[in-house]
C-alpha distance (Angstrom), angle and dihedral (degrees) to the residues before:
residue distance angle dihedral
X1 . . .
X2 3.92 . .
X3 3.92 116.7 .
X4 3.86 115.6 -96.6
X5 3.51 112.4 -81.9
X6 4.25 119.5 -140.3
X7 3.40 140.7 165.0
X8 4.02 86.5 -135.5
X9 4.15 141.5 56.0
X10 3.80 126.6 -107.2
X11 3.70 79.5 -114.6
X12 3.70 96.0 49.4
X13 3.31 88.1 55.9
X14 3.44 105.1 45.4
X15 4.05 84.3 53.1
X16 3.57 88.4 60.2
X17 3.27 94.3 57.5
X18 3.51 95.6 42.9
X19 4.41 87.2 60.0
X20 3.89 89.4 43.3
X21 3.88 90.9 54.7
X22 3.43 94.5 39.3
X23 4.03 100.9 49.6
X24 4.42 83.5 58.7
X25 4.17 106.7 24.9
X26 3.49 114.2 -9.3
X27 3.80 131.8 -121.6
X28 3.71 131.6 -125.3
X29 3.98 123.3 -129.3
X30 4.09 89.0 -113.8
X31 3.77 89.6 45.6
X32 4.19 88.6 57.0
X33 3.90 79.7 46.5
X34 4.22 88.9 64.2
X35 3.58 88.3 36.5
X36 3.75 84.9 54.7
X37 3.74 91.7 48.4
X38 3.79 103.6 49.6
X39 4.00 89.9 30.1
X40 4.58 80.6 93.8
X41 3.38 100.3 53.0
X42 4.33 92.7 46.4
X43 3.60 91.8 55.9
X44 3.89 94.2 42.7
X45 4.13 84.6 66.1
X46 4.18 90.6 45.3
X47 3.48 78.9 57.6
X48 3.66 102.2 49.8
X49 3.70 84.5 39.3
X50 3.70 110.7 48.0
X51 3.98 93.1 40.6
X52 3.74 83.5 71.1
X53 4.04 90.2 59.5
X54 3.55 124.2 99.1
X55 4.12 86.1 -164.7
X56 3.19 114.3 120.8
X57 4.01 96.4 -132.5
X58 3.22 89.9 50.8
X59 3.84 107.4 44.4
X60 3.82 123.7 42.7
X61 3.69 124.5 179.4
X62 3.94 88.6 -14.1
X63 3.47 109.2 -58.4
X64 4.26 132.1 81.1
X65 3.56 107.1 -71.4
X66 4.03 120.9 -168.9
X67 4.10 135.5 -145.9
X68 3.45 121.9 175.2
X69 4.07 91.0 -159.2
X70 3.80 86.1 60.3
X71 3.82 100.9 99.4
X72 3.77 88.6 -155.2
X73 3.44 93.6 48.8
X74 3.57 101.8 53.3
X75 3.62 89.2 39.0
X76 3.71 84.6 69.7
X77 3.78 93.1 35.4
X78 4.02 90.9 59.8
X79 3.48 95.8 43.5
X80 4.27 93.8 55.4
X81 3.78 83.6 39.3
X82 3.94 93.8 59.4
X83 3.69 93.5 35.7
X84 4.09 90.1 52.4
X85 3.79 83.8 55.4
X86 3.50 96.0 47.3
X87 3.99 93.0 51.2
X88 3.54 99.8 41.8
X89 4.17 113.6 23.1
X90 4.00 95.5 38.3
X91 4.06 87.6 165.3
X92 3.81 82.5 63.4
X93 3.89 94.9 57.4
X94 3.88 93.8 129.5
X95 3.23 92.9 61.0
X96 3.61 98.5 56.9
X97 3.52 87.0 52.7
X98 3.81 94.7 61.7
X99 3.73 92.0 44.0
X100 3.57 85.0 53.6
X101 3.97 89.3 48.2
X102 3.20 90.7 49.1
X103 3.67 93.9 55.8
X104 3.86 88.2 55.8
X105 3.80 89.8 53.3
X106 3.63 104.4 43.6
X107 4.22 84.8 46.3
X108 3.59 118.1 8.9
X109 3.51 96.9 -120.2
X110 4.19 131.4 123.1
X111 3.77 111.7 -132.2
X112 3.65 104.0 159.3
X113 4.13 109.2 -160.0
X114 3.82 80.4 -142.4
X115 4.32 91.4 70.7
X116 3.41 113.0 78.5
X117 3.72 104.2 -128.8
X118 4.39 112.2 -167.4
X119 3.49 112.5 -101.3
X120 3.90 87.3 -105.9
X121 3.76 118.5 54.9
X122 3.57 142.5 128.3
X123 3.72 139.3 -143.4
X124 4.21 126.7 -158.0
X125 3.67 123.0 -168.3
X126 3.67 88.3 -29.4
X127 3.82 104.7 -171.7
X128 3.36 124.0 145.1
X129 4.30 95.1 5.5
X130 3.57 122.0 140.1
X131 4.19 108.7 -151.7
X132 4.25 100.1 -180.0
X133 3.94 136.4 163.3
X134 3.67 111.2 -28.2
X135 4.20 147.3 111.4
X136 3.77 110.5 -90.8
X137 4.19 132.3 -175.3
X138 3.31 119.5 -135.2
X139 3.80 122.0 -95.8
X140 4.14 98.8 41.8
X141 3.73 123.0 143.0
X142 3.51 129.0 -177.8
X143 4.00 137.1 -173.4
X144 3.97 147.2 -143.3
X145 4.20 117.4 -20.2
X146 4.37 92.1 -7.0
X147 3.66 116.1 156.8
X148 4.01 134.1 -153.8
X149 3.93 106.9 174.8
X150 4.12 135.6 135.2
X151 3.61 132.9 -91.2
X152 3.39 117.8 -138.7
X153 3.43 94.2 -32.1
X154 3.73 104.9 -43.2
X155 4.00 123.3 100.3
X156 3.94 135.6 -146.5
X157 4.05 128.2 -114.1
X158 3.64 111.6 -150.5
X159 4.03 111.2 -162.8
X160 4.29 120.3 -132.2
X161 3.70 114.5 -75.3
X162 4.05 99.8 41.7
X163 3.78 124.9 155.2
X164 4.16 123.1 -170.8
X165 3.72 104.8 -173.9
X166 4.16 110.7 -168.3
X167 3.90 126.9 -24.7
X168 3.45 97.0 -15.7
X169 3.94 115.3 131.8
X170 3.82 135.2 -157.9
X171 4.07 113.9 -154.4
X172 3.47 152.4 175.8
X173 4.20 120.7 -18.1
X174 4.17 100.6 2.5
X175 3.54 132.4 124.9
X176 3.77 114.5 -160.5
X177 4.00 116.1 -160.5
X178 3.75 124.1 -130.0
X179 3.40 125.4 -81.8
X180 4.29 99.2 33.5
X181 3.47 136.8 146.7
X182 3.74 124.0 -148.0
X183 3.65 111.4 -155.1
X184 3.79 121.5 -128.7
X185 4.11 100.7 -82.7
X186 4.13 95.8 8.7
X187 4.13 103.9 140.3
X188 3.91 112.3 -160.2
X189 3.69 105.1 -168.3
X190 4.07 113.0 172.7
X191 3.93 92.1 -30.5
X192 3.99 119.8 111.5
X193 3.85 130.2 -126.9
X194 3.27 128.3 -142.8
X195 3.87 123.2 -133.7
X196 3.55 120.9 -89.1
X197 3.33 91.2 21.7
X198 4.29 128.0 147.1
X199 4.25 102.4 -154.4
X200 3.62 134.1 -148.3
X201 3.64 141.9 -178.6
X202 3.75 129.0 7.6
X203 3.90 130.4 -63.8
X204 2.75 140.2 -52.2
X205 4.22 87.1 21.8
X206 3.42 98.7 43.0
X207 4.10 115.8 146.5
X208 3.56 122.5 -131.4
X209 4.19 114.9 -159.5
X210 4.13 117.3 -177.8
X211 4.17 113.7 -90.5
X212 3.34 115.4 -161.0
X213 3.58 115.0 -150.2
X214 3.44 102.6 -132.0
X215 3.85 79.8 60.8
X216 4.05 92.1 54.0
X217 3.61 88.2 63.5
X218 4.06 91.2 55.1
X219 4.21 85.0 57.7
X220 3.43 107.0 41.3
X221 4.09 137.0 42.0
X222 3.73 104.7 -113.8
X223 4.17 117.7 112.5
X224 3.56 111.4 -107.9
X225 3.53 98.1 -136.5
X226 3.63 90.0 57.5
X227 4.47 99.0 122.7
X228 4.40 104.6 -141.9
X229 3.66 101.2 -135.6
């Protein structure tokens, strides 16, 4: 895999964080030390991550490619950068949580550190979407005011290979297979979809038409020669 590509240093970066933080809470010289520390191991999943995208601002000349004045982009970046501090610098847990704060005020979206996220997901025009507690496959994407939460107690698994498009939610005791589509406003609450599945409507009526997969990589950003392993 080629090294992430960006129009920026690791240092450049880091100093951007350092005036975001600053302009809301502040940040200590040792804390921009951790920062510094886990700031490797954040942009080694971006990599992973974005060389799977067939977007153009996220993929340049075939590998992962990285701009901090993408708001999608960093949106991802300052989620893996609070959940790297979370998983390796517990003592510095208040810290994630302002990274993560700040990642709900620069774009109106709640990525908690705490949810584990797969190492390949992507986020479009994310305002106003709620992603909580839950089991997610790798390569899902989701859009403007979404919602993955509990219900009464009891959490979802989405399979590999799922798409939300706008306002539609996932809750409480579902599993959705690989390779689904959510249609803009669908609500799956404690009802199951199958794989390869395009869904409509709200539970428990929803309607389930055939998706081919080759047709899942015409709506969403992922490369289709990406192999799930």
């Amino acid at each position: 895999m080629s090294a992430l590509q960006m129009d920026v240093s690791s240092s450049e970066l880091l100093a951007l964080v350092e005036r975001q933080l600053n302009s809301f809470w502040g940040v200590s010289r040792r804390e921009l030390d951790v920062l510094s520390h886990v700031l490797p191991g954040a942009l080694a999943k971006i990599e992973i991550c974005f060389s799977t995208l067939s977007n153009k601002y996220c993929n340049r000349n075939g590998g992962g490619y990285f701009s901090p004045y993408h708001a999608d982009s960093y949106c991802v970046y300052l989620y893996h950068l609070a959940k790297e501090l979370y998983e390796k610098e517990r003592d510095w847990i208040d810290l994630a949580d302002r990274i993560y704060y700040l990642n709900r005020v620069m774009h109106g979206v709640d990525l908690f550190y705490g949810v584990d996220l797969p190492t390949i997901f992507w986020v479009g025009h994310p305002l106003g979407a709620v992603i909580g507690r839950g089991s997610f496959g790798d390569y899902f994407s989701f859009s403007q005011g979404c919602n993955v939460g509990n219900s009464k107690g009891n959490y979802p698994v989405l399979g590999h290979h799922v798409h939300m498009y706008p306002r539609s939610a996932v809750l409480g005791s579902c599993k959705v297979g690989n390779f689904c589509v959510l249609a803009s406003g669908t609500i799956v609450k404690n009802q199951d979809v199958p794989s390869n599945s395009l869904v409509f409507g709200e539970s428990p009526d929803l309607t389930f038409k055939p998706l081919e997969e080759s047709y899942y990589y015409t709506l969403v950003q992922f490369k289709e020669d990406q192999v799930y392993v």
